[in-house]
C-alpha positions in Angstrom: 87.5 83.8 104.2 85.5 86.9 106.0 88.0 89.3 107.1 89.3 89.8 110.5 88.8 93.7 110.5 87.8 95.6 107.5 88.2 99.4 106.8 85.4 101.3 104.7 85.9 104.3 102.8 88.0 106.3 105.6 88.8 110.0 105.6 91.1 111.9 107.4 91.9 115.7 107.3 94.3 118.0 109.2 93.3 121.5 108.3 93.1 121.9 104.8 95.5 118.9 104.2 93.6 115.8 103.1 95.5 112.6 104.4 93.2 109.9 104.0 90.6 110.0 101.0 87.9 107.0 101.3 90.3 104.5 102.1 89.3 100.7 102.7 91.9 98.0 103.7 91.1 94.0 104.9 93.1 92.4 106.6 92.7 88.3 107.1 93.2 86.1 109.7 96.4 83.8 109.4 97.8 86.2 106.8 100.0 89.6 106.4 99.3 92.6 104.3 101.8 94.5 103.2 101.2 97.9 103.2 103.3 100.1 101.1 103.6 104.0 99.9 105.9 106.9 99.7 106.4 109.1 102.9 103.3 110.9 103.3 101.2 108.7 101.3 99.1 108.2 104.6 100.4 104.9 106.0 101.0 105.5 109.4 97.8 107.9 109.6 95.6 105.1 108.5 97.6 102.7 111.3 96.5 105.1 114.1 92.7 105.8 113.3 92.4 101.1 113.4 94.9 102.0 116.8 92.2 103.9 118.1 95.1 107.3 118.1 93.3 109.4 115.9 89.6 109.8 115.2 88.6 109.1 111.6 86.8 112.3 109.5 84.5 109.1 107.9 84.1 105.7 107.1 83.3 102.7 109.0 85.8 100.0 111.1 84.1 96.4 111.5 86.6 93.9 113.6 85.7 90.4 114.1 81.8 91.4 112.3 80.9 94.6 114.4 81.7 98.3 113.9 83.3 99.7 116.0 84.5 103.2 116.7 87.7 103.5 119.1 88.7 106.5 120.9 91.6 105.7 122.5 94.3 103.4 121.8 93.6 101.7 125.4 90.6 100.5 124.0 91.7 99.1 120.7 94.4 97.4 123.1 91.7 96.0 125.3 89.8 94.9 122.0 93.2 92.5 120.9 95.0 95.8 118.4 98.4 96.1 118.7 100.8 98.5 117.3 104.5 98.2 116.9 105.0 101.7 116.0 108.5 103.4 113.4 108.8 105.5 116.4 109.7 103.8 119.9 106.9 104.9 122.2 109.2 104.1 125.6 110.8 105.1 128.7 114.5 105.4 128.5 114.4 105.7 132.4 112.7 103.2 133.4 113.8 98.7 132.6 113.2 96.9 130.0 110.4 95.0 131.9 108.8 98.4 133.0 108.4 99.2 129.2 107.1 96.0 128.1 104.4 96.2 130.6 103.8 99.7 131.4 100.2 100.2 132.0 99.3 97.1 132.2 101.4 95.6 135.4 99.5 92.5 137.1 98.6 93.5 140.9 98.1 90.9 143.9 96.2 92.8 146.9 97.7 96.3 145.3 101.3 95.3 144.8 102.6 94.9 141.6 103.9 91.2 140.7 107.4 92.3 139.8 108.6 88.6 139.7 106.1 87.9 136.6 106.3 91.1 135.2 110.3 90.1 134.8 109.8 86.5 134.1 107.2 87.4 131.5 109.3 89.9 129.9 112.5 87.4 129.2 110.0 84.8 128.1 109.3 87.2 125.4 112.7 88.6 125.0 114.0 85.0 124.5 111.1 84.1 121.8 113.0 87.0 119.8 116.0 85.5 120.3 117.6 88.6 122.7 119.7 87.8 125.3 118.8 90.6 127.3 118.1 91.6 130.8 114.4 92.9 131.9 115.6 94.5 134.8 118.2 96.9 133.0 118.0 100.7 132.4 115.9 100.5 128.8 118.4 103.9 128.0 121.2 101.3 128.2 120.4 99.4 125.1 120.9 100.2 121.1 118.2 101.3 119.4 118.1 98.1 117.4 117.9 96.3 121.1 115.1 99.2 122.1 113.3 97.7 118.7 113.3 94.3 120.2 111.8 95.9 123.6 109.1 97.2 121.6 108.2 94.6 120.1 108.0 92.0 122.8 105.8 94.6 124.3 103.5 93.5 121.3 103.5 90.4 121.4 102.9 90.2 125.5 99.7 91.8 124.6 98.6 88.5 122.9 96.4 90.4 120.4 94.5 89.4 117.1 95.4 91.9 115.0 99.6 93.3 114.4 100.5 96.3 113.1 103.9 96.9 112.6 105.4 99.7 111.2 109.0 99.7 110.3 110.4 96.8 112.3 113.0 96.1 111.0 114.6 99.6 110.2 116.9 99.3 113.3 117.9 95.8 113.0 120.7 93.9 110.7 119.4 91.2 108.3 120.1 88.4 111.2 117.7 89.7 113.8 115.6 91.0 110.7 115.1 86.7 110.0 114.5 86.3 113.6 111.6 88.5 113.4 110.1 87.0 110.1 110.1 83.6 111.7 108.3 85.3 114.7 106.2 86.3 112.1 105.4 83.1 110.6 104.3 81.8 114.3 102.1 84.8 114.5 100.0 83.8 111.4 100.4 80.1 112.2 98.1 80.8 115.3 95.6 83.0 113.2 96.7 86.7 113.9 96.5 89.4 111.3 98.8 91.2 110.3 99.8 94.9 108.7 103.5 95.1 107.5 104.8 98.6 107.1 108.2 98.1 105.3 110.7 100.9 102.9 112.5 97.4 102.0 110.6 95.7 99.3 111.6 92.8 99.5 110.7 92.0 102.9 107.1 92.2 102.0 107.4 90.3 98.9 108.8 87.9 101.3 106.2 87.4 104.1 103.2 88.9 103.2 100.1 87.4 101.0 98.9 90.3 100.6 99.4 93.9 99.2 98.0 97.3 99.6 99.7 100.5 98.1 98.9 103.8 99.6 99.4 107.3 97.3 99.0 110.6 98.0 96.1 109.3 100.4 94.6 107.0 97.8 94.2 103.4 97.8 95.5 102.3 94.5 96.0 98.9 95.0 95.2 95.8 96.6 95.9 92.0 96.0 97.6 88.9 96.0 101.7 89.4 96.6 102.0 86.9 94.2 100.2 88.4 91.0 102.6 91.8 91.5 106.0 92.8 90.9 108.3 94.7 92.5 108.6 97.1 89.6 104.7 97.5 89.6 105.0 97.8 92.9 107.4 100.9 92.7 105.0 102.2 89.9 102.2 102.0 92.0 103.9 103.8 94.9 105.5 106.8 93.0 103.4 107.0 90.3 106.0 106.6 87.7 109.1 104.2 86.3 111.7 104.2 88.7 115.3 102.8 87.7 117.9 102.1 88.6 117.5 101.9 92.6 121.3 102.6 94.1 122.6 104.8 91.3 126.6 104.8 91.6 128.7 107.1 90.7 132.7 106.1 90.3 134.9 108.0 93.0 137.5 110.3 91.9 139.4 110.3 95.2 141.5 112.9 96.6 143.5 113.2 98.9 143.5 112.0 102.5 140.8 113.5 104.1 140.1 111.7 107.8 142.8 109.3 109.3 141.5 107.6 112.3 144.5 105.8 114.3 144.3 103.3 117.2 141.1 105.3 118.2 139.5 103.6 121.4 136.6 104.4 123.7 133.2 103.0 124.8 132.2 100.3 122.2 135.4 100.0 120.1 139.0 99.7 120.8 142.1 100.3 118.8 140.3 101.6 115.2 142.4 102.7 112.4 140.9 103.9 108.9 141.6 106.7 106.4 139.1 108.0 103.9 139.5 110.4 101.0 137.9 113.3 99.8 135.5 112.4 97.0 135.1 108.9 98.2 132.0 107.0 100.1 133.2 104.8 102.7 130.5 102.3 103.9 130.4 100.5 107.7 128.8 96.9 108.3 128.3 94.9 111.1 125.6 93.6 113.5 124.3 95.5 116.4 127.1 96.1 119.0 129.8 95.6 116.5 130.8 99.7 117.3 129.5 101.5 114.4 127.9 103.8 115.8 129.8 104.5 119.0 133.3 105.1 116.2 130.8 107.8 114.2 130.2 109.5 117.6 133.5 109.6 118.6 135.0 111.3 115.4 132.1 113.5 115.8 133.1 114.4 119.0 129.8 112.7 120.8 131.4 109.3 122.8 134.4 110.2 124.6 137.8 109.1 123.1 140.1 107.4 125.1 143.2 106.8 123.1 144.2 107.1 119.3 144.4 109.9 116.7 142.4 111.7 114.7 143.5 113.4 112.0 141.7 115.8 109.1 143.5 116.9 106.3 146.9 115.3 107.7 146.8 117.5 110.8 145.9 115.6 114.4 142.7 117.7 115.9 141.2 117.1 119.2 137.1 116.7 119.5 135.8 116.4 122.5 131.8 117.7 121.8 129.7 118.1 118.8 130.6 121.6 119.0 134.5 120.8 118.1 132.8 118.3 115.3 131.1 120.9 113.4 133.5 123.6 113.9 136.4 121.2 112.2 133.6 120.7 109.3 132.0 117.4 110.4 128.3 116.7 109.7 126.5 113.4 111.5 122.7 112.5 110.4 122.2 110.2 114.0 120.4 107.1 113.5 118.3 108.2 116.6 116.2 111.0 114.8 113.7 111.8 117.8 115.5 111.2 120.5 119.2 112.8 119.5 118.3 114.4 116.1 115.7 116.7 115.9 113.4 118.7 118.7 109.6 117.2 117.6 107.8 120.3 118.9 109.6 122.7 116.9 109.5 124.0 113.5 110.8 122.3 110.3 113.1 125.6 109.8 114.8 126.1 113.3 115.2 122.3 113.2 117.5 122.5 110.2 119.2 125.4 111.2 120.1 124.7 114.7 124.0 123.7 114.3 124.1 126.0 111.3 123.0 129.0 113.0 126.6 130.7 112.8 126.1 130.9 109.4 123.6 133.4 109.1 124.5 135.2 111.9 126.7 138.5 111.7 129.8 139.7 113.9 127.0 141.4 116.5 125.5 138.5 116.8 122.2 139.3 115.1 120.4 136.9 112.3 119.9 137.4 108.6 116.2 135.9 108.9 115.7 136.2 105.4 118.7 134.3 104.9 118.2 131.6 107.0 114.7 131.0 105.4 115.8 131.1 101.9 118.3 128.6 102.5 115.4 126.3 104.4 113.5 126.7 101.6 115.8 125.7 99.1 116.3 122.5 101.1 112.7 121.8 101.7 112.3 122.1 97.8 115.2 119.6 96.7 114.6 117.3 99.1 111.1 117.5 98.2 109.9 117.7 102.4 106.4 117.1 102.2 105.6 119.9 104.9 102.8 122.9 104.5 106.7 125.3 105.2 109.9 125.8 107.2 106.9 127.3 110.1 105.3 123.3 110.3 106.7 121.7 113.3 108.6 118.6 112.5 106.0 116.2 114.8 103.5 116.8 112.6 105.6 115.3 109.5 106.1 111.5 108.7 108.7 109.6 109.7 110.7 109.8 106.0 110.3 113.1 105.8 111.5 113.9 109.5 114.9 112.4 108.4 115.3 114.4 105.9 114.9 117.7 107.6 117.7 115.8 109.9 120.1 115.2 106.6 119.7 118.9 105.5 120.5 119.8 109.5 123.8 118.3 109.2 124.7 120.2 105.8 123.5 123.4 106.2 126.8 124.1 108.1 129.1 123.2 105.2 130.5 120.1 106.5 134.0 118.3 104.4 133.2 115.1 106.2 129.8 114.0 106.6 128.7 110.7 108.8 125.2 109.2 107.8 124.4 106.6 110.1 121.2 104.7 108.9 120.3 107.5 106.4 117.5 105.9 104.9 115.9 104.7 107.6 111.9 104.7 107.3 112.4 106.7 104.1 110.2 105.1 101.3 112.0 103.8 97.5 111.7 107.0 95.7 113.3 109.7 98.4 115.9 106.8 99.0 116.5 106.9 95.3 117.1 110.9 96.2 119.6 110.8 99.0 121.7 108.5 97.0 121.9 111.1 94.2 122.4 113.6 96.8 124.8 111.5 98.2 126.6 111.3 94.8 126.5 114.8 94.2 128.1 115.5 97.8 130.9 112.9 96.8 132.0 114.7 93.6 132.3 118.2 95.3 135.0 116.2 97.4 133.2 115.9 100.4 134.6 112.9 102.4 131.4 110.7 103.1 131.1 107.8 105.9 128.2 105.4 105.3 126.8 103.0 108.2 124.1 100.8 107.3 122.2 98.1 107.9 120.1 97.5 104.6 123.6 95.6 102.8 122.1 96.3 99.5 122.4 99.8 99.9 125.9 99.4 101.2 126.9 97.4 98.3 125.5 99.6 95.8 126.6 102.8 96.7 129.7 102.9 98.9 133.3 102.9 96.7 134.9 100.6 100.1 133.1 98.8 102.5 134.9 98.4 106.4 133.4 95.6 108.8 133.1 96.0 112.5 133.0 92.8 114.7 132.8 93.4 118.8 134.4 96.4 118.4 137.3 95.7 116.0 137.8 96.2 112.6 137.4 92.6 111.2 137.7 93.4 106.9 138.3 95.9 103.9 136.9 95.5 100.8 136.8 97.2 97.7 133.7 98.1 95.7 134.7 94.7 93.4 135.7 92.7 96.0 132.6 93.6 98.3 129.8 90.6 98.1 127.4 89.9 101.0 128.8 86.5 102.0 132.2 87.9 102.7 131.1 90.5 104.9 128.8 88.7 107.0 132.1 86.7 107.5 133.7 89.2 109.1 130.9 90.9 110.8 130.4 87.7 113.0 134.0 87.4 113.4 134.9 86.6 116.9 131.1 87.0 117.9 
């Protein structure tokens, strides 16, 4: 079967940094290739010169038999490419039906058809299974909600060709099914498709094909079926890698954080303690109240009754301000919109809320410092970036959220909240922020875990706590904790 577009030796450089070295990728009608790599490796680079975002150095493109040579995504659009990109390219201000057609809106004697453009959007709202409204405020909705909105944007385009790019980072295993049988329709009615996925197993489980991307080399491709997932790792990091979620046993202190009959927007009447030393991980689907509970300990959703209490004294946190000055860190699951500020540098990105620390009674900066400690964080959590100087835009999406992890330690926090750590962050720097995560545990920090890869949650947190429509729903132990039993509770009262 002649492929549906096929990519020739393709270079790409920024500056003196070589991204792309004469790279060549086919992708099939009726079938999905998944395309893996460590952050960096090139992935998303290669994803925007077949978009039609970036111009390639070299090489060649041919897409249903003819070369072609795209610049500008509105033309790769026009020509049946579509991109479902790791970071949401909307507009929090305007609906959900504005995003999903923006640009494109159908016009009857100069008016835009607003009555199709919203019946259009739920029809493809509904074929992902969301039970959402096209007229509402696109801001209003979770960023696992906002994934769905980008990708019925997609899919209204009706193209040949799908590239997605971490999907499913923002969404719980259940809507994570919804879009694999999505999927399965896609190539059903001939599309091609690009998988971009940090979870392994996803692509074992709906693509046919594999390419693995390192260090801006091709250095495989085939059949899923003829490779495993340790090869697979191999390939991608160029070495063994075992041992995915290394644990660590807890050695608890005391009391650390006591949360009692805490309410406000998304949750109502919460009530949890966690201990120093000790990983504490949060399920549940989207809107169960993870992430509006993390906020409001952290002093970012506004509490409306209940307690908080660190180190068995009641403190009140009404801004992030109050949260880091009572020694709480929070890695957002929102990186670009709430985490980091893309046009600035790597180093004033990680420093921002630490700033106090290097700065003397007169209010004047120890530069020097400030950029030793950057750089010490750059080198252990091996940020692929040309220095602290790099602005953050300019790195992948992995490698942004670490810079947002180092952000929320640099302060010296005792409790830290990681919601969605390891999102878009490839096998082997996941492999890294669990041994950073362990190594945070035994110093006694007090860590709070929310996740929505349950693997990870069952393989490094020492209790697991379920969140149903606000409401604490279970508890288990590290022994008792098993994936069926958690689900359980997660759609408890849904």
């Amino acid at each position: 079967m002649s492929a549906l577009l096929e990519l020739k030796d393709i270079k790409k450089s920024f500056g003196a940094v070589h991204v792309l070295k004469s790279v060549g990728l086919e992708i099939h009608p009726g079938r999905a290739v998944g395309l893996a790599g460590e952050n960096g490796a090139g992935k998303s680079t290669l994803m925007k010169i077949i978009a039609g975002i970036y111009a390639r150095d070299a090489g060649t493109i041919t897409y249903k038999g003819e070369t072609v040579n795209y610049t500008s995504a509105r033309q790769a659009i026009d020509d049946g490419i579509a991109v479902i990109h790791q970071e949401l390219n909307l507009l929090p201000g305007l609906s959900v039906a504005e995003n999903i057609f923006l640009g494109r809106e159908p016009t009857k004697l100069g008016k835009i058809q607003w009555d199709y453009v919203k019946s259009e959007s739920k029809k493809w709202l509904e074929a992902l299974k969301q039970n959402i409204d096209p007229a509402a405020p696109l801001g209003s909705l979770s960023i696992a909600q906002q994934q769905m909105v980008e990708i019925a944007r997609a899919l209204s385009l009706n193209a040949e060709v799908i590239i997605m790019d971490e999907p499913t980072d923002a969404l719980t295993d259940i809507e994570a099914k919804i879009l694999f049988e999505v999927v399965a329709d896609l190539k059903a009615q001939g599309k091609g498709l690009v998988f971009i996925s940090h979870r392994l197993a996803e692509i074992f489980e709906i693509c046919e094909d594999i390419a693995i991307l390192r260090d801006g080399q091709m250095v495989h491709t085939g059949p899923t079926a003829e490779i495993t997932e340790n090869d697979l790792i191999r390939h991608m990091v160029g070495r063994e890698l075992s041992d995915q979620y290394p644990f660590v046993p807890a050695k608890p202190g005391d009391i650390r954080l006591e949360v009692e009959k805490l309410s406000a927007k998304g949750f109502h009447e919460v009530s949890f303690s966690a201990r120093a030393g000790e990983v504490v991980g949060f399920s549940g689907l989207v809107g169960a109240g993870r992430t509006e509970l993390a906020k409001a300990i952290f002093g970012a959703n506004h509490v409306t009754s209940g307690t908080i209490k660190i180190d068995g004294k009641a403190v009140t946190i009404s801004n992030p301000r109050q949260g880091i000055a009572n020694h709480i860190g929070y890695v957002t699951e929102d990186r670009k919109s709430e985490g980091l500020i893309q046009m600035h540098p790597v180093g004033s990105n990680m420093s921002l809320t630490g700033i106090a620390k290097f700065t003397n009674g007169m209010g004047m900066v120890n530069r020097k410092s400030e950029e030793i400690t950057i750089d010490e964080f750059i080198k252990a959590f091996s940020i692929k970036t040309q220095g602290g100087a790099s602005l953050v835009q300019n790195l992948s999406g992995g490698n942004q959220q670490k810079v947002s992890i180092a952000k929320s330690l640099i302060p010296g926090p005792r409790i830290l909240i990681l919601d969605e750590p390891t999102r878009g962050v490839d096998v082997g720097a996941k492999r890294e922020i669990y041994s950073l995560i362990n190594t945070l545990k035994a110093e006694g920090l007090c860590i709070l875990l929310i996740s929505s890869d349950m693997p990870e949650l069952l393989g490094i947190s020492d209790r697991i706590l379920v969140l149903s429509s606000g409401k604490l729903t279970g508890e288990f132990s590290r022994d008792e904790a098993d994936q069926e039993s958690i689900m359980r509770c997660a759609v408890a009262g849904q």
